[in-house]
C-alpha positions as CSV (number, residue, x, y, z in Angstrom):
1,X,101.1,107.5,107.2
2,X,102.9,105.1,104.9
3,X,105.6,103.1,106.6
4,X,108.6,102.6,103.5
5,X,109.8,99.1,103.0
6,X,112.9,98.0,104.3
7,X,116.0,99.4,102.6
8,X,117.2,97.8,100.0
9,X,120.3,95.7,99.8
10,X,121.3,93.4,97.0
11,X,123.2,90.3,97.3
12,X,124.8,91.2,94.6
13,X,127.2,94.2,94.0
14,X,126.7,93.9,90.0
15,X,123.3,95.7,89.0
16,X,121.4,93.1,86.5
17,X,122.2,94.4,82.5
18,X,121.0,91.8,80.7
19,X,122.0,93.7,77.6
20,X,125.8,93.2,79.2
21,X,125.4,89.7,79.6
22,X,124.3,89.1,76.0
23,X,127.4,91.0,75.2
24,X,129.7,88.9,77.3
25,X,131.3,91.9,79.2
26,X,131.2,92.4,83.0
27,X,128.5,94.2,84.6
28,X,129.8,97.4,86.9
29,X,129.8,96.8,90.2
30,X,127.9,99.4,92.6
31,X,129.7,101.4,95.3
32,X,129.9,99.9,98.4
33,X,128.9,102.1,102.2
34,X,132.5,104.4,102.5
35,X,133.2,104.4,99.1
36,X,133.7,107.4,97.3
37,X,131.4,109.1,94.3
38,X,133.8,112.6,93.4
39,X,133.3,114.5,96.8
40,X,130.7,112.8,98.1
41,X,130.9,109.6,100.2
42,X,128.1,106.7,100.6
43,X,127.2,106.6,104.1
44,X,124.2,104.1,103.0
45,X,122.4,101.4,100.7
46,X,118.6,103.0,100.2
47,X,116.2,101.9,97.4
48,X,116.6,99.7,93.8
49,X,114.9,101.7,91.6
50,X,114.3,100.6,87.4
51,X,116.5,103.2,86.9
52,X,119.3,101.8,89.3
53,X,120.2,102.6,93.1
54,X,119.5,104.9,95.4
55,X,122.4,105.7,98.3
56,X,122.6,108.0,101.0
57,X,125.5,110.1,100.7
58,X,127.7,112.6,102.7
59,X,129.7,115.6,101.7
60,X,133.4,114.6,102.0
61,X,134.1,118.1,103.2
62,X,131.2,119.0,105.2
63,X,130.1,116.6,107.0
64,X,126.7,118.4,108.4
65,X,125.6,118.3,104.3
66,X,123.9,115.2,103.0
67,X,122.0,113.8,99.9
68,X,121.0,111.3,98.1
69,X,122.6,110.2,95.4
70,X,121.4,107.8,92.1
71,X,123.4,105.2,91.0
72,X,122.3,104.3,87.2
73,X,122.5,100.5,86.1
74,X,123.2,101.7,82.5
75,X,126.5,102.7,81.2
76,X,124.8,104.0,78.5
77,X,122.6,106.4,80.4
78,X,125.8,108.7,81.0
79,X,125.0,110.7,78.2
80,X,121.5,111.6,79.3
81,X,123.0,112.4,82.9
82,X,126.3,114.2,82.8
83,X,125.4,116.4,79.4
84,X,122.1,117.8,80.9
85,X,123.6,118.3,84.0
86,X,126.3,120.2,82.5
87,X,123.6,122.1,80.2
88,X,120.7,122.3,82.6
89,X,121.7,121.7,86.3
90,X,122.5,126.2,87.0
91,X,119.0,126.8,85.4
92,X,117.5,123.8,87.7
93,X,118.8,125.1,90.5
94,X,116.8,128.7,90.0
95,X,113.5,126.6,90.3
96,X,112.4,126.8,93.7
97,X,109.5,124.2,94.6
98,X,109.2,122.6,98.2
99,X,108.1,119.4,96.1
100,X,111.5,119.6,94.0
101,X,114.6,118.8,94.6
102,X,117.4,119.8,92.0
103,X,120.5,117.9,91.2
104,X,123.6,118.9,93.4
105,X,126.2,116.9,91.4
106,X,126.9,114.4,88.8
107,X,129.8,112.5,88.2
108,X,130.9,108.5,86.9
109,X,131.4,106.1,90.4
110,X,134.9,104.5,90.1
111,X,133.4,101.5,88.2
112,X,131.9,104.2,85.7
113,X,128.4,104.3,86.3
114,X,126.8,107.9,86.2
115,X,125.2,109.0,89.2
116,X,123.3,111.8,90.3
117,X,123.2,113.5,93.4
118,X,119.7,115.6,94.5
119,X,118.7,116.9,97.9
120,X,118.4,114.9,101.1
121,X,114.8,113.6,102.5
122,X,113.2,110.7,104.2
123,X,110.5,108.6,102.8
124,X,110.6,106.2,99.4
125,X,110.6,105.9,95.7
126,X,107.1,106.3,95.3
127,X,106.1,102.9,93.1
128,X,107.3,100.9,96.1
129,X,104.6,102.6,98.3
130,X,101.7,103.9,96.2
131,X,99.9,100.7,96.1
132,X,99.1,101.0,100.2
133,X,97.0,104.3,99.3
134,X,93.5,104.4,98.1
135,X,93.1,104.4,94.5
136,X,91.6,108.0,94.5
137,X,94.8,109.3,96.7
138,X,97.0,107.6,94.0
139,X,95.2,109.7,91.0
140,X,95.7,112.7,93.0
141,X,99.1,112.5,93.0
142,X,98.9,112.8,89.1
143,X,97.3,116.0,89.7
144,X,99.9,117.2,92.3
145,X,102.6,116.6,90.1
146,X,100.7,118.8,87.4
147,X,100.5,121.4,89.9
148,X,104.2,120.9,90.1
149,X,104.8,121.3,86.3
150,X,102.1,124.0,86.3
151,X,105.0,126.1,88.1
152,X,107.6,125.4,86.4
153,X,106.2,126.4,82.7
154,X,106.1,129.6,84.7
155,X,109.7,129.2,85.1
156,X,110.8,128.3,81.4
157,X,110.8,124.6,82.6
158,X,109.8,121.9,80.4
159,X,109.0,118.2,81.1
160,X,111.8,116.4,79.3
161,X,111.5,112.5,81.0
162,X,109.7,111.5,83.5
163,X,111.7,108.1,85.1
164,X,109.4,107.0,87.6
165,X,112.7,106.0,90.5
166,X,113.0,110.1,91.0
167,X,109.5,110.3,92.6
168,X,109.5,110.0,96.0
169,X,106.3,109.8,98.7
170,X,107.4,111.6,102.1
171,X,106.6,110.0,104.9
172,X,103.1,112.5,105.1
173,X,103.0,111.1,101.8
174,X,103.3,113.8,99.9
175,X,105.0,113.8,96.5
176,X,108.4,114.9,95.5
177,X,110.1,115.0,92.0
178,X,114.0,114.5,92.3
179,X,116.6,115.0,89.7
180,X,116.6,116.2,86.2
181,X,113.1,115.6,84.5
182,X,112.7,119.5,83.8
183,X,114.6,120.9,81.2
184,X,114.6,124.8,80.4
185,X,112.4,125.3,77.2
186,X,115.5,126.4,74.8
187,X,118.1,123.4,76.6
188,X,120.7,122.8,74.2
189,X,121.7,119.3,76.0
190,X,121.4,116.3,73.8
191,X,117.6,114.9,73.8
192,X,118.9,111.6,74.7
193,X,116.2,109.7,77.7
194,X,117.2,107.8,80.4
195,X,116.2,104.3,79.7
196,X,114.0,103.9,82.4
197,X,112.4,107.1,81.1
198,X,111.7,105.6,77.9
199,X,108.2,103.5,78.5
200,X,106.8,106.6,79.7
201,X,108.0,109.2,76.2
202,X,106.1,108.6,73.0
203,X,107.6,107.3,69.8
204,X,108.6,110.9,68.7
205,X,110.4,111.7,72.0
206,X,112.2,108.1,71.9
207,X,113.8,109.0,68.2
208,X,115.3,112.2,69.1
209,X,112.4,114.8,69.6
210,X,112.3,117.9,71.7
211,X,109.7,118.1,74.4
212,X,106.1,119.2,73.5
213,X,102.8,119.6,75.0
214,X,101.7,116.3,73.0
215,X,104.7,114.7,74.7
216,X,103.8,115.7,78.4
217,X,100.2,114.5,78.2
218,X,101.6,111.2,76.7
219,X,104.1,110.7,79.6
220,X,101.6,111.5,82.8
221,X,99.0,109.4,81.2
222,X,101.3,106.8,81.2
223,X,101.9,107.4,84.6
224,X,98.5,107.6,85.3
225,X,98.4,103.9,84.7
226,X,101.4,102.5,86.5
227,X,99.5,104.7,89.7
228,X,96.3,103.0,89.1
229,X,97.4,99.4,88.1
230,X,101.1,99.3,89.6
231,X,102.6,98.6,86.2
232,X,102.3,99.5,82.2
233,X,100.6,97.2,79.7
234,X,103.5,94.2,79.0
235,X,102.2,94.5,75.4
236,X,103.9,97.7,75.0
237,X,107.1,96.7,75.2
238,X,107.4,94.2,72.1
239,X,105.2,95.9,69.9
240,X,107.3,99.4,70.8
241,X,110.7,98.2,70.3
242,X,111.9,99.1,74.1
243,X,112.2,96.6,76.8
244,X,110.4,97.5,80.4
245,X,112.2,97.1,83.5
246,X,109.6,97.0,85.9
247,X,109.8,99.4,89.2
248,X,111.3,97.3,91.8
249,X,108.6,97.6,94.6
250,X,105.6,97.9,92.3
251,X,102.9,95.4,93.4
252,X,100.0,95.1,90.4
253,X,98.2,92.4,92.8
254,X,98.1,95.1,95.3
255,X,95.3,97.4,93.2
256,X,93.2,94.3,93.0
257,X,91.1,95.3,96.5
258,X,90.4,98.8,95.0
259,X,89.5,97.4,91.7
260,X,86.8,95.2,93.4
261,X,85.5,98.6,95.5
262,X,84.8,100.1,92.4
263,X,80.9,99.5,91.0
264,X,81.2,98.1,87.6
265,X,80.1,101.7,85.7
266,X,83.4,102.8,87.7
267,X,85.5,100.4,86.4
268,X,84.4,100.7,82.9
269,X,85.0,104.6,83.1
270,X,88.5,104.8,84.6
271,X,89.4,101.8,81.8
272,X,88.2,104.0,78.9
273,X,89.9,106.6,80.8
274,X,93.6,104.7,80.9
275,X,92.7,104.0,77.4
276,X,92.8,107.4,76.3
277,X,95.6,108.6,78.1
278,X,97.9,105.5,77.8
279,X,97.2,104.5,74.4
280,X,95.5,106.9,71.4
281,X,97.6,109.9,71.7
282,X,94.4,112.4,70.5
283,X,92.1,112.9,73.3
284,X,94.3,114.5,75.8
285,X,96.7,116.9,73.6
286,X,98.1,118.6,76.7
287,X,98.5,118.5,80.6
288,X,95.3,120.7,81.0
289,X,93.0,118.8,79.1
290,X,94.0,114.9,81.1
291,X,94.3,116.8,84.6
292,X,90.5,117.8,83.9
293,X,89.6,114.2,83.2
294,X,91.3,113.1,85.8
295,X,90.0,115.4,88.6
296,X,85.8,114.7,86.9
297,X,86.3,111.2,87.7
298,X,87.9,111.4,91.3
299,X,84.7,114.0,92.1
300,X,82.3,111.9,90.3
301,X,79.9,110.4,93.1
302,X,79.1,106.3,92.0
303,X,75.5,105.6,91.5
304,X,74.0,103.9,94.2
305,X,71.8,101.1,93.9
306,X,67.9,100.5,94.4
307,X,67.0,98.4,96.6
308,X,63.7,97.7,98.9
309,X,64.1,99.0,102.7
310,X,62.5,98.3,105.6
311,X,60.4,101.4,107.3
312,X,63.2,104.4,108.4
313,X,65.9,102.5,106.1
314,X,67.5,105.4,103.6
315,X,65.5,104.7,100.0
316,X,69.2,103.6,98.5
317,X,72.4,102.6,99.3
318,X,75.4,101.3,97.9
319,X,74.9,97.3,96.6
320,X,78.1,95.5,97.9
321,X,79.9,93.6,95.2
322,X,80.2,90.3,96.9
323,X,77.5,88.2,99.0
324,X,78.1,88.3,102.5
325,X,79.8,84.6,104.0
326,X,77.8,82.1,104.8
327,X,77.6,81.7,108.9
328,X,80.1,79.5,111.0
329,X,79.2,76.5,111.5
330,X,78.7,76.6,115.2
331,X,76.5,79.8,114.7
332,X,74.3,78.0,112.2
333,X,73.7,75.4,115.1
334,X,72.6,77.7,117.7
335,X,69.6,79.0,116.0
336,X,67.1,77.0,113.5
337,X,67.6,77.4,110.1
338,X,65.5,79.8,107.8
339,X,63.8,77.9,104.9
340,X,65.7,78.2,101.8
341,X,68.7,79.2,103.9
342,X,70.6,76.2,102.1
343,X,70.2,77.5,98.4
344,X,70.9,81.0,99.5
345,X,74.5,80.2,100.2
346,X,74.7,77.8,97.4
347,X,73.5,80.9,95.4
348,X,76.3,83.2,97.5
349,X,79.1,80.5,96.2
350,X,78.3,80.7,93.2
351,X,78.1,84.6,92.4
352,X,81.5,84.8,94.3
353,X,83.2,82.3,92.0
354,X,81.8,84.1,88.7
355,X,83.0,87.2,90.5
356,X,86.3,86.3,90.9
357,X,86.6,84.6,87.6
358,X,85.3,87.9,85.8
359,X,88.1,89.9,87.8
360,X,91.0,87.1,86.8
361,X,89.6,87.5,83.3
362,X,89.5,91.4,83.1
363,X,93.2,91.4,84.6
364,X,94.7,88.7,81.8
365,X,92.9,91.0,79.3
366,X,94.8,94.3,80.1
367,X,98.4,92.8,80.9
368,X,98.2,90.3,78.2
């Protein structure tokens, strides 16, 4: 069971904008615990998210009800938030899913930040915990969440945004979408994305363009790769005209130990797999297609390695990727030395030094 990190709680009260700063005007301030956001009242400080703040909240006149309620960094992103909810929130709320949470409410906190209020539950944004699971686990979420919109095309749902803050990990760790990423097929709410939504849409989405099959695909194979390497190619963001505020929480270093368990005809596989769902755009033209993928390589046994065995050893097994260490000291002491034992580790140094320097290299090659 996944243990989420310690709540969040900013020295600050301002949420960073650098856009604001550039402008010279003053960054909103964040509601503090007791303050008031329309009928709901913060009881606590939760989780920074890209998209902004998560808070706790209470019903102001019934006290037994509580949410949680996202506070947006972005001004701007009021548009996105208040007109869908106005447009969308009656035929959200007709979607029942034990893995979705609606929105309850929507409003502008008194320093005139949108926020958006969804269902109560215990556990974490999930970027800030996904890296603690194996990487297989981490894929499968993709496919859970596909389940997920799987039901709701059955429901005249559409994926319109997917901002990576309104997924949450229960503590059992199971996934939960929260908020307003659905949108019914005929919505007549602007198209507008939240900004932290925007890494994930492809370029026709980002100018203005409904949701499409081509669009979903795009947006969980993006996802795909901020489960598998804890963040999205830094590349993207200047060539794309968009600027990426990383998920607060979201360790890349953290996938390095299930990098190095993969064998190296595993790595090369799930890299031309990010490949084609991150970055072409043609080889998975809808959910279906990239769930499929997906699933082939999480069943896909690795190939073990030959090696000799001694009489009743199995004929193969797994070759580890590193050498072994070289004994203690005080152990090499105790009994004599084997001949050659000397060059062996010398050997053993030397393959983990190219190892690691391969890994470094591969990793300044896909952020760079």
């Amino acid at each position: 069971m996944i243990e989420p990190p310690a709540p969040h709680a900013p020295e600050s009260r301002a949420p960073h904008d650098p856009a604001a700063a550039k402008a010279g005007r003053a960054v909103a301030a964040l509601p503090a615990v007791g303050e008031r956001l329309g009928v709901w009242r913060v009881a606590a400080e939760l989780f920074e998210c890209a998209s902004g703040f998560w808070f706790r909240v209470e019903h102001g006149k019934a006290a037994a009800q509580t949410g949680l309620a996202l506070v947006y960094r972005h001004e701007v992103d009021a548009q996105a938030v208040l007109m869908r909810f106005a447009e969308d929130s009656e035929a959200l709320s007709r979607f029942q899913h034990p893995a979705y949470g609606a929105p309850l409410d929507s409003g502008l906190s008194p320093t005139g930040l949108p926020y958006l209020v969804v269902p109560a539950m215990e556990g974490a944004p999930l970027l800030r915990v996904a890296m603690a699971l194996p990487l297989k686990r981490r894929m499968q979420l993709l496919l859970d969440l596909v389940d997920l919109l799987e039901a709701a095309h059955a429901q005249g749902l559409v994926l319109h945004e997917l901002d990576p803050g309104t997924l949450w990990l229960s503590p059992a760790q199971q996934l939960h979408w929260l908020g307003q990423g659905l949108a019914p097929r005929d919505s007549q709410a602007p198209a507008a994305l939240v900004r932290a939504a925007e890494p994930l849409a492809n370029a026709r989405q980002r100018a203005g363009g409904r949701p499409d099959a081509n669009s979903e695909a795009h947006t969980l194979g993006r996802l795909l790769g901020l489960l598998v390497n804890g963040r999205l190619p830094r590349r993207d963001a200047t060539e794309e005209g968009f600027e990426e505020e990383p998920e607060p929480g979201a360790t890349p270093v953290a996938s390095l130990q299930s990098w190095l368990s993969l064998t190296a005809a595993q790595r090369e596989s799930l890299d031309q797999l990010l490949d084609r769902a991150m970055m072409d755009g043609r080889s998975f033209t809808d959910r279906q297609l990239l769930a499929q993928a997906v699933r082939d390589w999480i069943e896909a046994e690795p190939a073990p390695a030959t090696r000799s065995t001694s009489a009743g050893a199995p004929a193969s097994a797994p070759m580890p990727l590193l050498p072994p260490p070289p004994p203690l000291e005080h152990e090499a002491d105790e009994r004599p030395k084997a001949p050659g034992a000397s060059l062996a580790e010398r050997l053993a140094g030397v393959a983990l030094v190219l190892a690691l320097a391969a890994v470094v290299a591969w990793l300044l090659l896909r952020t760079g």
